[in-house]
Backbone as a ProteinNet text record, in pm:
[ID]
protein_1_A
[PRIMARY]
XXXXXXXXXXXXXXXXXXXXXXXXXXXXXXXXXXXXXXXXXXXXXXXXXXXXXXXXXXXXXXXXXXXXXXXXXXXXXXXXXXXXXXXXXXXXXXXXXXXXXXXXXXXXXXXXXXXXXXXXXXXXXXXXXXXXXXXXXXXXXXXXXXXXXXXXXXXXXXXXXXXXXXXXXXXXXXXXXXXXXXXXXXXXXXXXXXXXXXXXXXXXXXXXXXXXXXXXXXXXXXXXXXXXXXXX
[TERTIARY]
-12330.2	-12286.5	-12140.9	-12097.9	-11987.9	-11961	-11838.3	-11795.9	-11681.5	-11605	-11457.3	-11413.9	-11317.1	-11221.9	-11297.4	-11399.3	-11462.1	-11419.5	-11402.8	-11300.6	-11375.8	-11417.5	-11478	-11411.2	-11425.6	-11397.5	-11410.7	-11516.1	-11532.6	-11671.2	-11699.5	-11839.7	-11848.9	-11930.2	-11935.3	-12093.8	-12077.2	-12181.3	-12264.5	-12173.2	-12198.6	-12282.1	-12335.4	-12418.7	-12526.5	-12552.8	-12597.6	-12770.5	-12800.6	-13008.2	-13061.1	-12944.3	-13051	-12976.1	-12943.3	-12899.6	-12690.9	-12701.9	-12519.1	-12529.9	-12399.7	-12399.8	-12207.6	-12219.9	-12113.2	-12084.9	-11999.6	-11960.3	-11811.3	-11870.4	-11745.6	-11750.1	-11648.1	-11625.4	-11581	-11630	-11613.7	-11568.1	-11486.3	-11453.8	-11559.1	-11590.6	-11672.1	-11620.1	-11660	-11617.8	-11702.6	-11658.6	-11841.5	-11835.6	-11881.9	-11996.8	-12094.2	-12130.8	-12246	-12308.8	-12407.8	-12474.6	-12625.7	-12692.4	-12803.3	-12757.4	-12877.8	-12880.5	-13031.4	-13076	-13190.1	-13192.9	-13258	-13292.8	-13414.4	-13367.8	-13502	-13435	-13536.6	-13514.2	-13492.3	-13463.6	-13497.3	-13372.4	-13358.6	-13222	-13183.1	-13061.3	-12990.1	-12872.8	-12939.6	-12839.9	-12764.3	-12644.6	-12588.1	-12502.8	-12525.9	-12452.6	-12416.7	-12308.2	-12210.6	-12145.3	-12202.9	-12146.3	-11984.6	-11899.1	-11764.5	-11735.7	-11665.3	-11562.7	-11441.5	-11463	-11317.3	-11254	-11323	-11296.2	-11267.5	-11271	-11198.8	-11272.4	-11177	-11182.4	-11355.6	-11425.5	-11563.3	-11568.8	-11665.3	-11657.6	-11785.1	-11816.2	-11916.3	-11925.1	-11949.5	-11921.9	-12073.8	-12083.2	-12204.5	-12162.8	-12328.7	-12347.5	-12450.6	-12460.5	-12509.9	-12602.9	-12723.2	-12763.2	-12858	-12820.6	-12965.3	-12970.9	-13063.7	-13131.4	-13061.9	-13035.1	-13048.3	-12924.1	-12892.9	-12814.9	-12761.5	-12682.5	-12524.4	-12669.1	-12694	-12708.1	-12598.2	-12639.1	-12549.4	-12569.6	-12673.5	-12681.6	-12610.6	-12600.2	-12545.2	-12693.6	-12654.2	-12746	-12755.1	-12639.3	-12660.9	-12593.2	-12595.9	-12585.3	-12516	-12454.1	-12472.4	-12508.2	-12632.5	-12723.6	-12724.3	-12679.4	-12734.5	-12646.5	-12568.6	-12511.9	-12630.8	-12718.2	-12753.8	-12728.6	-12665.4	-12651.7	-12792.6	-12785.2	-12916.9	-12877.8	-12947.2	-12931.9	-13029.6	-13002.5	-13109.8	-13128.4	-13211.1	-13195.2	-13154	-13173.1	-13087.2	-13156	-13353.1	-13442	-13483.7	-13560.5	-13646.2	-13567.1	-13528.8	-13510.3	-13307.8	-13327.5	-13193.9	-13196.5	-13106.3	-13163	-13002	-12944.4	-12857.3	-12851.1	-12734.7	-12728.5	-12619.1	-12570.5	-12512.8	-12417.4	-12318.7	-12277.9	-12187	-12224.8	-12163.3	-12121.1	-12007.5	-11970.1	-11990.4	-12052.7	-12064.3	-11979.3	-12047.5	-11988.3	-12121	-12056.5	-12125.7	-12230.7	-12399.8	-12443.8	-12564.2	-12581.6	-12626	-12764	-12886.6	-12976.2	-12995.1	-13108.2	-13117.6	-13226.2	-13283.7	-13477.6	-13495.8	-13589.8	-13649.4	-13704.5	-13731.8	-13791	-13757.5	-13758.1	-13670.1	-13793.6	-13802.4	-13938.7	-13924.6	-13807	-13783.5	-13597.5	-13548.1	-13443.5	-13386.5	-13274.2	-13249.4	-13180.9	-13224.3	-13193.9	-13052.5	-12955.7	-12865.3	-12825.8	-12867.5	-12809	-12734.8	-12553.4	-12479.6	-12477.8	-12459.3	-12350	-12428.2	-12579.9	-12588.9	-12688.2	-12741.8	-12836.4	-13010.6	-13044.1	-13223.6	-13208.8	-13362.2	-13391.8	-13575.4	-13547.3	-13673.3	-13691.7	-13765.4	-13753.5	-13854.3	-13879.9	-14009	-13986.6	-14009.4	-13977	-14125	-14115.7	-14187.8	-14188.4	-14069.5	-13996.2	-13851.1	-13836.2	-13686	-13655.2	-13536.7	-13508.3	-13457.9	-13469.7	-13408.4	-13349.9	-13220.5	-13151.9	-13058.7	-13089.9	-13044.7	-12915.6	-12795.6	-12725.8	-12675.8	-12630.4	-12645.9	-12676	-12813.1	-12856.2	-12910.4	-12810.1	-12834.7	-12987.6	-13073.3	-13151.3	-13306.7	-13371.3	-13536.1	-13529.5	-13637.8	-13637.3	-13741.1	-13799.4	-13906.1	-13918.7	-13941.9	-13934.2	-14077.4	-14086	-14197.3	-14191.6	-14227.7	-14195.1	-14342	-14325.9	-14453.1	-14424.1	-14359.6	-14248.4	-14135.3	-14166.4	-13936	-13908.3	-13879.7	-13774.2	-13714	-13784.3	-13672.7	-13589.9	-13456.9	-13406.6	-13325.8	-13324.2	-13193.9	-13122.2	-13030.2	-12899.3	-12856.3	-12831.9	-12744.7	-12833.4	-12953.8	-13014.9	-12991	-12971.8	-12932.6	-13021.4	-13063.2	-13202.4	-13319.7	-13388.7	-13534.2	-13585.9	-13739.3	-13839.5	-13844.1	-13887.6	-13849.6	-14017.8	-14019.6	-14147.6	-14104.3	-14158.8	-14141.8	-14317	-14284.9	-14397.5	-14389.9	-14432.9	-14424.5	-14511.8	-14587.6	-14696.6	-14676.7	-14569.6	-14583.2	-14395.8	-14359.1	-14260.8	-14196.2	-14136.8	-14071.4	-14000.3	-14027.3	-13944.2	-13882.8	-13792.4	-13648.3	-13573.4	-13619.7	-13536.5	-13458.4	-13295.3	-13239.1	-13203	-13243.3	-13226	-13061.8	-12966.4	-12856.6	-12899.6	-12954.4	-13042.8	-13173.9	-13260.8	-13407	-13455.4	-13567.6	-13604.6	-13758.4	-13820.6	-13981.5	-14006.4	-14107.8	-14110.8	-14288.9	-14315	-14448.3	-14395.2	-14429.2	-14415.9	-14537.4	-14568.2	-14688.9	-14644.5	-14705.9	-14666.1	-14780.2	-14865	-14950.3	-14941.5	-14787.3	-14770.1	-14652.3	-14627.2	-14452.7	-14413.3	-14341.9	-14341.4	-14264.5	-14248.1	-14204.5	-14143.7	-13987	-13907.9	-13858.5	-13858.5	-13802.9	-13692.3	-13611.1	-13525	-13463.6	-13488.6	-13497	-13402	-13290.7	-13207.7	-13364.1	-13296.2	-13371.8	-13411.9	-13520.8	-13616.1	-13797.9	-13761	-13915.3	-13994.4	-14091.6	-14180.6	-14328.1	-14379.3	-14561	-14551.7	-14614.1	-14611.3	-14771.4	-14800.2	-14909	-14871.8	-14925.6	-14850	-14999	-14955.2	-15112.4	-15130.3	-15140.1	-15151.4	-15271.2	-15330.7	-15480.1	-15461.5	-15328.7	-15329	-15170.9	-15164.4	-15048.3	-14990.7	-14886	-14874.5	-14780.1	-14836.2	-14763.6	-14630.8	-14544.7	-14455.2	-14367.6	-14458.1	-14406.3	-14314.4	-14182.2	-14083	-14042	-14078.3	-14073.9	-14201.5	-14203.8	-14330.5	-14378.3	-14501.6	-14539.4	-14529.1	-14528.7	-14544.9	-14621.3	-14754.9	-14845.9	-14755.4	-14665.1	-14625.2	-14496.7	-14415.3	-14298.9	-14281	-14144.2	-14137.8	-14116.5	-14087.9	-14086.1	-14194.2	-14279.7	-14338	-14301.2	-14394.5	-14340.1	-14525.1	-14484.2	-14663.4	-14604.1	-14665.3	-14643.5	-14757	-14771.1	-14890.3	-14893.2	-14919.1	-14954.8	-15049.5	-15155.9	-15229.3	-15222	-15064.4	-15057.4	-14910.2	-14870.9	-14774.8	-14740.1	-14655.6	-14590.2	-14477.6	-14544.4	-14453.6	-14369.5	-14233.6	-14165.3	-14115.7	-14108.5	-14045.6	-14001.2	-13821.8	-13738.8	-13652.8	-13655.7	-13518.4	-13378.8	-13347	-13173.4	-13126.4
-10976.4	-10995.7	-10956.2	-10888.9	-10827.2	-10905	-11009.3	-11041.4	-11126.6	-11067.7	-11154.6	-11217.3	-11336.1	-11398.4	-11481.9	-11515.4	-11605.1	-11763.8	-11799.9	-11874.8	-11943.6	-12080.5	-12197.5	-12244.5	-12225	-12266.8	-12361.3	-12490.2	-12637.7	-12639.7	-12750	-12801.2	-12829.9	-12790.8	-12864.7	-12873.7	-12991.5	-13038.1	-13158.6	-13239.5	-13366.2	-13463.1	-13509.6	-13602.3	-13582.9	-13457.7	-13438.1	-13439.4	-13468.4	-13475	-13315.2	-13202.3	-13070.7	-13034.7	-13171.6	-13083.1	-13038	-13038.2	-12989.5	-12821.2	-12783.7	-12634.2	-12614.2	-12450.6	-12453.4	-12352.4	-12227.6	-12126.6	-12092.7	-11949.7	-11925.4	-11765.9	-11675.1	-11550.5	-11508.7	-11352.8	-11316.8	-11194.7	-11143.4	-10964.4	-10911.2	-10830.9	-10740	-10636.1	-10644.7	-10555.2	-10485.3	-10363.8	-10265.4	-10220.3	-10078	-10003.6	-10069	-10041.3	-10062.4	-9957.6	-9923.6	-9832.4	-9794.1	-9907.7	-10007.1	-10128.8	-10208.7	-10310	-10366.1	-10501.2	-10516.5	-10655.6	-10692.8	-10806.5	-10874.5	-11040.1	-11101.7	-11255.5	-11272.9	-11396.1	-11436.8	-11558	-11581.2	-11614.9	-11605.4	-11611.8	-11485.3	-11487.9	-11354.3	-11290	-11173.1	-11076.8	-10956.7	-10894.6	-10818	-10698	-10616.1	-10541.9	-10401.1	-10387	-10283.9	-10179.7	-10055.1	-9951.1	-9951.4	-9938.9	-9874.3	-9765.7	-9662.1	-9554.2	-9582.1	-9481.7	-9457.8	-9528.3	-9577.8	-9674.1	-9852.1	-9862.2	-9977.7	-10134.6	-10204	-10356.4	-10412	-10432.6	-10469.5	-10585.7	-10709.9	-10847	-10872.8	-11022.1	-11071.7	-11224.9	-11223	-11406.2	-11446.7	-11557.1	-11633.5	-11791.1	-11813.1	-11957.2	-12005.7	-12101.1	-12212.4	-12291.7	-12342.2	-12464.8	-12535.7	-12649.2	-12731.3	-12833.9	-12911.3	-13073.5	-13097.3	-13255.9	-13284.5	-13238.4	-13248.2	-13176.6	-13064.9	-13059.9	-12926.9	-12801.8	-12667.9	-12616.3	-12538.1	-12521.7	-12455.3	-12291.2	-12284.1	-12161.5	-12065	-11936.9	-11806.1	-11741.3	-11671.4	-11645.2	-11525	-11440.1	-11301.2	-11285.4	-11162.9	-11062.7	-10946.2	-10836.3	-10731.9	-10660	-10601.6	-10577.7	-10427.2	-10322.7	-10180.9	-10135	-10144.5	-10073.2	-10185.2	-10225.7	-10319.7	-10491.8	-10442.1	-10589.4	-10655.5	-10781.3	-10847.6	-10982.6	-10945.5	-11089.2	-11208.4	-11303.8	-11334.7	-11523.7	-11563.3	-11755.5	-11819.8	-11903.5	-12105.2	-12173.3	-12158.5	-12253.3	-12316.5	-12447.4	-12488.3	-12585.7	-12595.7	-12632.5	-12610.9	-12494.1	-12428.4	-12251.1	-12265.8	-12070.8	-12007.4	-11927.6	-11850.4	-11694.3	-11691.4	-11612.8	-11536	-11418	-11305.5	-11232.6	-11170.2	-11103.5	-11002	-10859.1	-10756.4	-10686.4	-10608.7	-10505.3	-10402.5	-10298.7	-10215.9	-10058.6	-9981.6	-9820.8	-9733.9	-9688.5	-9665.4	-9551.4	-9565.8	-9454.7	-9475.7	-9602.3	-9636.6	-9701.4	-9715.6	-9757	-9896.8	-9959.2	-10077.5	-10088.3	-10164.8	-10212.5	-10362.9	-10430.1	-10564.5	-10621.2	-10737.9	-10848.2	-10921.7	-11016.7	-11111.2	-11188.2	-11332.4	-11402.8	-11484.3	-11456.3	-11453.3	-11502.6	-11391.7	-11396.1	-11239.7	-11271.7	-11153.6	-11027.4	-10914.4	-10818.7	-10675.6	-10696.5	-10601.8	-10506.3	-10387.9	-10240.3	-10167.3	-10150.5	-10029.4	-9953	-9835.3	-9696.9	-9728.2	-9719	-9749.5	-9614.9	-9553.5	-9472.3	-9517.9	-9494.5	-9469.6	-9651	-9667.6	-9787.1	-9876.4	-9935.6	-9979.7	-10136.6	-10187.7	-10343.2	-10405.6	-10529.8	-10589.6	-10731.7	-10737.9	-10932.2	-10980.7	-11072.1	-11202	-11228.1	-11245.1	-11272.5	-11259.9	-11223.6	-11156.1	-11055	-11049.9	-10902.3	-10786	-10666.8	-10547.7	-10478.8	-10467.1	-10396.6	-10270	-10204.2	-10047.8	-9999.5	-9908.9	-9827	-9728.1	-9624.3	-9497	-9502.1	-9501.2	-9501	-9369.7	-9310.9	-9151.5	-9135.7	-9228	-9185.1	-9204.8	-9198.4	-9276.6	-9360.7	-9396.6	-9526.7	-9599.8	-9728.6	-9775	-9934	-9967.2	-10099.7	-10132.1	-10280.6	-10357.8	-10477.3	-10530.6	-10676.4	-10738.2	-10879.8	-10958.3	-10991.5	-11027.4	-11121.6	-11064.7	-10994.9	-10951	-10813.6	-10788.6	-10669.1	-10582.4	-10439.5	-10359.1	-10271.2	-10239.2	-10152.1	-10055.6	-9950.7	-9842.6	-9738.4	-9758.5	-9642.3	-9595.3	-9464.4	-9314.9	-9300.1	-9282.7	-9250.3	-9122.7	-9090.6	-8955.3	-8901.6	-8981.8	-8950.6	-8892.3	-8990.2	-8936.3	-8914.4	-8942.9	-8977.8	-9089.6	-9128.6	-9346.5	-9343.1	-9463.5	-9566.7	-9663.6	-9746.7	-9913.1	-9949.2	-10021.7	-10107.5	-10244.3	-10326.3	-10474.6	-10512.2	-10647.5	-10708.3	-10729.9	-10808.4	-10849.3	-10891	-10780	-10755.6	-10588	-10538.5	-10449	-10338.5	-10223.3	-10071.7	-10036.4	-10002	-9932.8	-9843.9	-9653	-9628	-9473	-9453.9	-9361	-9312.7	-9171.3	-9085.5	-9007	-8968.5	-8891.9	-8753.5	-8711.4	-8608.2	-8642	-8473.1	-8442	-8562.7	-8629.6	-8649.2	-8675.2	-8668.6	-8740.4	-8896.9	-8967.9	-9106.2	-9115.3	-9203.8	-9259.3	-9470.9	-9453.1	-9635.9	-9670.7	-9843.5	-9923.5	-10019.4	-10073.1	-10246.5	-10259.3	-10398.2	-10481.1	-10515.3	-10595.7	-10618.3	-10638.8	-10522.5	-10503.1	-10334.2	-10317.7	-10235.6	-10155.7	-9972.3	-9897.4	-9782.1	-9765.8	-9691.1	-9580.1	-9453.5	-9381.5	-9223.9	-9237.1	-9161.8	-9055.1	-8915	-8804.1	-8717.7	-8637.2	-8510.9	-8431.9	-8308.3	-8203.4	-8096.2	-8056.6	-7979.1	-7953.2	-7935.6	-7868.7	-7999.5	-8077	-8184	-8183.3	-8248.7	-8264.3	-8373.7	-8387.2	-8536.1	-8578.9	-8727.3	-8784.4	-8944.8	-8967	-9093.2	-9187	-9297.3	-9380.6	-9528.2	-9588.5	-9734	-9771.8	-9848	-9956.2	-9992.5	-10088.1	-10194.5	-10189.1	-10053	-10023.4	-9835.3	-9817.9	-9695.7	-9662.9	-9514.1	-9404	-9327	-9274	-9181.9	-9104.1	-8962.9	-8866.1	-8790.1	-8802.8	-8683.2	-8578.7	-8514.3	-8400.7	-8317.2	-8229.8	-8128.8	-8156.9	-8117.8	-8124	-7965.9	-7966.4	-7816.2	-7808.7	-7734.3	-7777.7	-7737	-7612.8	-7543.6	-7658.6	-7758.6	-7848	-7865.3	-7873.2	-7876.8	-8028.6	-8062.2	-8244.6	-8357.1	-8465.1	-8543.2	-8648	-8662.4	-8815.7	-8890	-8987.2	-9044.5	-9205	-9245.4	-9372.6	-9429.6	-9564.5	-9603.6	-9756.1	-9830	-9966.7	-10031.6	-10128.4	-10175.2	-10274.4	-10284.3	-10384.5	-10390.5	-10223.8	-10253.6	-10089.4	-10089	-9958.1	-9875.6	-9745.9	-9653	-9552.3	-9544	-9435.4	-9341.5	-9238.4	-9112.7	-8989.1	-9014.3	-8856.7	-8813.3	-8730.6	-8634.9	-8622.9	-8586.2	-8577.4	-8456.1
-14485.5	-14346.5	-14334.1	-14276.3	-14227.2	-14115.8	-14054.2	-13961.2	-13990.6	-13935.4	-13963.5	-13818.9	-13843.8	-13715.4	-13614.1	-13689.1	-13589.7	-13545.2	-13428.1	-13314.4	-13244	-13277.8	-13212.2	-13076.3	-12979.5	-12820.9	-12819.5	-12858.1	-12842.1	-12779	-12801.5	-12715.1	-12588.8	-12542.2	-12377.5	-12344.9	-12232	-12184.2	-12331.9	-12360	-12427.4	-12378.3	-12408.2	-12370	-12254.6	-12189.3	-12085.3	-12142.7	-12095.8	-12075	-12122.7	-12067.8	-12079.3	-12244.5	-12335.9	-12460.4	-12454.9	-12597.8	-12592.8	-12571.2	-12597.8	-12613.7	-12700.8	-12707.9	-12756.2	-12736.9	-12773.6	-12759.3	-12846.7	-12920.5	-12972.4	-12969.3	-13054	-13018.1	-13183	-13188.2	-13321.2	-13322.8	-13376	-13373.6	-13515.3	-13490	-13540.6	-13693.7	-13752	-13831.1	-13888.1	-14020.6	-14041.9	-13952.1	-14043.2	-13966.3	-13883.1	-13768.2	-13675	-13625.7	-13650.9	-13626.5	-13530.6	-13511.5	-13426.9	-13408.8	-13336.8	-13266.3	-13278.2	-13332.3	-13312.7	-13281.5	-13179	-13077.4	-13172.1	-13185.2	-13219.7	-13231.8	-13085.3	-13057.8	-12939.8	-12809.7	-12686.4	-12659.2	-12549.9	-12525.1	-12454.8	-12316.5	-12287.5	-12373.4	-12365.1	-12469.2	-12365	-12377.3	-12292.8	-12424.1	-12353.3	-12548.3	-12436.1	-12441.1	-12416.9	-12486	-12506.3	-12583.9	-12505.2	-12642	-12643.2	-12682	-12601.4	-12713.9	-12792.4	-12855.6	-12908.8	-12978.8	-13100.6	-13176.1	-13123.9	-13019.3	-12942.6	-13024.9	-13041.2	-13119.4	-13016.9	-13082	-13116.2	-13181.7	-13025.2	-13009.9	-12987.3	-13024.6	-13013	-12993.6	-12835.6	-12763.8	-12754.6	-12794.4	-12835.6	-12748.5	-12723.6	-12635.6	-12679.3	-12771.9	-12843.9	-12741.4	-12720.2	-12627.4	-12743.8	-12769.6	-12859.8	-12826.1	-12893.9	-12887.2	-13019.1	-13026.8	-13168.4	-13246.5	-13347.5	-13446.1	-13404.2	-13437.6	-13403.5	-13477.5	-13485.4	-13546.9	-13645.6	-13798.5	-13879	-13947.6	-13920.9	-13989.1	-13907.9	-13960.1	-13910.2	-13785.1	-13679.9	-13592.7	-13632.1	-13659.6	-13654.3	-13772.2	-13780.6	-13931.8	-13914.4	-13986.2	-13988.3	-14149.4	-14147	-14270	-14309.2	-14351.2	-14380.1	-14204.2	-14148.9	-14018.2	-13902.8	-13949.3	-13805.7	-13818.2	-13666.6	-13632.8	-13547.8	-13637.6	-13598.2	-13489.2	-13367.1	-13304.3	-13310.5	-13333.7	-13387.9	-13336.6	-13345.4	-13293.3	-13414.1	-13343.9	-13383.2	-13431.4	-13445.6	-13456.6	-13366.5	-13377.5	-13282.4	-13199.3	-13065.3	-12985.3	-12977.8	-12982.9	-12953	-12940.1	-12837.1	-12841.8	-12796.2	-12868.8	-12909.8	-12803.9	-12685.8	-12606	-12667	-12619.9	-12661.8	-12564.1	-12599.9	-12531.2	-12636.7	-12633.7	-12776.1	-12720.8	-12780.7	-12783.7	-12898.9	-12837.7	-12991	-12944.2	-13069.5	-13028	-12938.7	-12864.4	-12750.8	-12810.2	-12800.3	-12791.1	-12907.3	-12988.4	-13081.2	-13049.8	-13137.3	-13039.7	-13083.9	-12976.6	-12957.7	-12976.4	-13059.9	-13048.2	-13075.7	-13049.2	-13077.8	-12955	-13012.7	-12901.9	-12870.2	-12772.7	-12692.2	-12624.2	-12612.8	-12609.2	-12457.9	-12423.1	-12314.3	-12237.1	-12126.7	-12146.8	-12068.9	-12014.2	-11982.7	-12067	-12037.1	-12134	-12060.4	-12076.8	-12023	-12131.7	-12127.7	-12179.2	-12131.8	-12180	-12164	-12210.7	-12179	-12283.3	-12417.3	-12415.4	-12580.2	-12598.8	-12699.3	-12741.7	-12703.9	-12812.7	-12740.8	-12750	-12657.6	-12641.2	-12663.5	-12761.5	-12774.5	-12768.1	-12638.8	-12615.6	-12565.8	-12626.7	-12554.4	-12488.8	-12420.6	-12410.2	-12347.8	-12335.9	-12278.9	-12139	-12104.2	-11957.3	-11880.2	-11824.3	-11775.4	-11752.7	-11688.7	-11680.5	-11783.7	-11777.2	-11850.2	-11762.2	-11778.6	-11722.7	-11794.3	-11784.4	-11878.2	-11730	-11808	-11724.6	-11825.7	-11781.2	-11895.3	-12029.2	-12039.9	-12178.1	-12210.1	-12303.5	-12332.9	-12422	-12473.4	-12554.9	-12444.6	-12565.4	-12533.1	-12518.1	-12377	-12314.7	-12370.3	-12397.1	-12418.7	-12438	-12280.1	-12217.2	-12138.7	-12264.9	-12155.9	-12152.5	-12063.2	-12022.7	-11958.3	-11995.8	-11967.9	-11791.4	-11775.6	-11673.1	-11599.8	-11522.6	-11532.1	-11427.6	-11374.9	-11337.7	-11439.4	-11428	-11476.2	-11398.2	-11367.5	-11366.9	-11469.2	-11393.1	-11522.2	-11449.6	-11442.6	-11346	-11487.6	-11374.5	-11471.5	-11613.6	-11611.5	-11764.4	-11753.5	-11881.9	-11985.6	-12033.2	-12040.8	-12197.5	-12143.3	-12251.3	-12218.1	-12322.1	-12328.5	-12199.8	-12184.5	-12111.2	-12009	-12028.4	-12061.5	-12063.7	-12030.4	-11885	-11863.7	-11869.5	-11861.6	-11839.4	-11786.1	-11667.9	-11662.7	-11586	-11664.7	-11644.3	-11469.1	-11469.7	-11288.7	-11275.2	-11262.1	-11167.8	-11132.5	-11067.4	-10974.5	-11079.3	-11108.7	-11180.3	-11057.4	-11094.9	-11053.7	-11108.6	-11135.5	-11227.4	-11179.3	-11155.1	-11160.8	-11257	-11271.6	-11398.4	-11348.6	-11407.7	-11400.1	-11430	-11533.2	-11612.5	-11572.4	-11557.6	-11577.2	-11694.9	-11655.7	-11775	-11715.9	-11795.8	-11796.2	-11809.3	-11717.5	-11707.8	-11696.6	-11757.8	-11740.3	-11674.6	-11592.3	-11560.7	-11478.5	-11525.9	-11499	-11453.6	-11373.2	-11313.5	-11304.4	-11269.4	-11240.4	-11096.2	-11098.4	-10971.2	-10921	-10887	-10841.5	-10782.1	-10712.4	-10663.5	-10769.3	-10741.8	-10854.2	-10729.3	-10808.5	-10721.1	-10825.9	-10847.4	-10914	-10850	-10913.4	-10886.2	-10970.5	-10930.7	-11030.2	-10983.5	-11068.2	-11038.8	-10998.9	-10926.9	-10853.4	-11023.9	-11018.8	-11125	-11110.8	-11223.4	-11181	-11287.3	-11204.2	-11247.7	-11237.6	-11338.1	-11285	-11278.6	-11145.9	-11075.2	-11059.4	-11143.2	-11105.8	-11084.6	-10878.4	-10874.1	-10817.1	-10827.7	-10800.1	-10772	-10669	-10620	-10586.6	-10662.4	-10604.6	-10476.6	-10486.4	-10359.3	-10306.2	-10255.5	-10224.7	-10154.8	-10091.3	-10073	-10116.2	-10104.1	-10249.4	-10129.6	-10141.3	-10088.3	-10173.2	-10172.5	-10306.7	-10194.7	-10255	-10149.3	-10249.3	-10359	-10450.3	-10475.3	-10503.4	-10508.7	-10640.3	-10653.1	-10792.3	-10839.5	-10939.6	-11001	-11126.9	-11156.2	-11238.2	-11386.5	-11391.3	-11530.2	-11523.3	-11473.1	-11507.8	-11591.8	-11640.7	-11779.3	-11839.5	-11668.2	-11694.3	-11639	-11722.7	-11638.6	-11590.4	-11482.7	-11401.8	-11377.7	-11459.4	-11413.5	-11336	-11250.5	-11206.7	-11162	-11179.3	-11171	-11165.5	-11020.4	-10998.6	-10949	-10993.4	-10946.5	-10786.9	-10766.3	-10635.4	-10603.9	-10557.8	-10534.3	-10463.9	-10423.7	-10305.2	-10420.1	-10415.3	-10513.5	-10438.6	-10464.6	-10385.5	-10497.8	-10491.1	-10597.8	-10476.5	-10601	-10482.4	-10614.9	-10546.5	-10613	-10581.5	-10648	-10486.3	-10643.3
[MASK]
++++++++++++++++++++++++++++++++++++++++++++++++++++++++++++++++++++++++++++++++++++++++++++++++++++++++++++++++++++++++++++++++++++++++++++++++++++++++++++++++++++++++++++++++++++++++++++++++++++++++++++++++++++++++++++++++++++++++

């Protein structure tokens, strides 16, 4: 484990019914090179440039006994986020080097992505929220809202059981997205696309042409919900 300077803030919320909590802050050290999510709780992880000092603020909530173990790690260039055990769950907030990718699971909890590389994430419940993520997208959620402004990358996969896609691309890229039950809004730079869009229990409004030879796809697809797709 690589992590130096870590700085206990104090406890708060003593004696209260919903459990203590705590919070402290750590500067980073090592190579970092990924990011892998495992465990419940909101996580927020912010790519940096340019070498810039790389932090990591943590919020403690449990029952019972202080927890002691270490939550996270950094193992081989990945940093692992990781829980507290049973009846405590370990929230996040990182800074890394911008552009690096991110994968794991999260059992429920909100999920915020900056400035980071490709993306591979699953949760339970909550939101995912992506904003320029230069790599591969690949988000699904049981529960939750996704959005993603300024994507780079590509190709985007969402998926969510029962809530609302939302996704602006900065760059062409190809998207396949599913909901159950939530509406799906996508937003594409101007190119040449094959478009296949499709609502059970809901209406479709395609404002881009399809073109069968595109060199990019766009599939969208909801069982109960209103799909819009444009270009600009």
């Amino acid at each position: 484990m690589t992590v130096a300077g870590l700085v206990t803030t104090g406890l708060s919320g003593c004696g209260m019914t919903r459990g203590d909590s705590f919070d402290d802050r750590t500067a980073l050290s090592g190579k970092i090179t990924s990011v892998l999510l495992d465990g419940p709780g909101d996580v927020t992880v912010r790519g940096r440039k340019g070498g810039a000092a790389l932090t990591l603020e943590r919020r403690v909530e449990y029952r019972g006994d202080r927890p002691k173990k270490s939550t996270y790690s950094i193992e081989n260039g990945v940093l692992v986020l990781g829980d507290c055990g049973k009846d405590c769950t370990a929230e996040y907030e990182v800074e890394v080097p911008d552009g690096i990718p991110v994968r794991g699971k999260v059992s429920g909890g909100t999920v915020k992505l900056s400035q980071v590389g490709s993306v591979r994430v699953t949760t339970g419940s909550g939101r995912v929220e992506l904003n320029g993520v230069t790599g591969a997208v690949e988000v699904v959620t049981g529960k939750g809202r996704i959005t993603g402004r300024n994507i780079k990358g590509g190709p985007v996969r969402a998926q969510s059981s029962e809530g609302a896609v939302q996704l602006t691309a900065r760059t062409p890229v190809s998207a396949t997205v599913r909901t159950d039950g939530g509406r799906i809004n996508v937003r594409v730079p101007k190119a040449r696309y094959q478009v296949s869009v499709a609502s059970e229990g809901g209406d479709t409004n395609v404002e881009m042409a399809h073109d069968p030879s595109g060199r990019y796809g766009i599939t969208l697809r909801s069982k109960d919900g209103d799909i819009l797709l444009q270009d600009s």
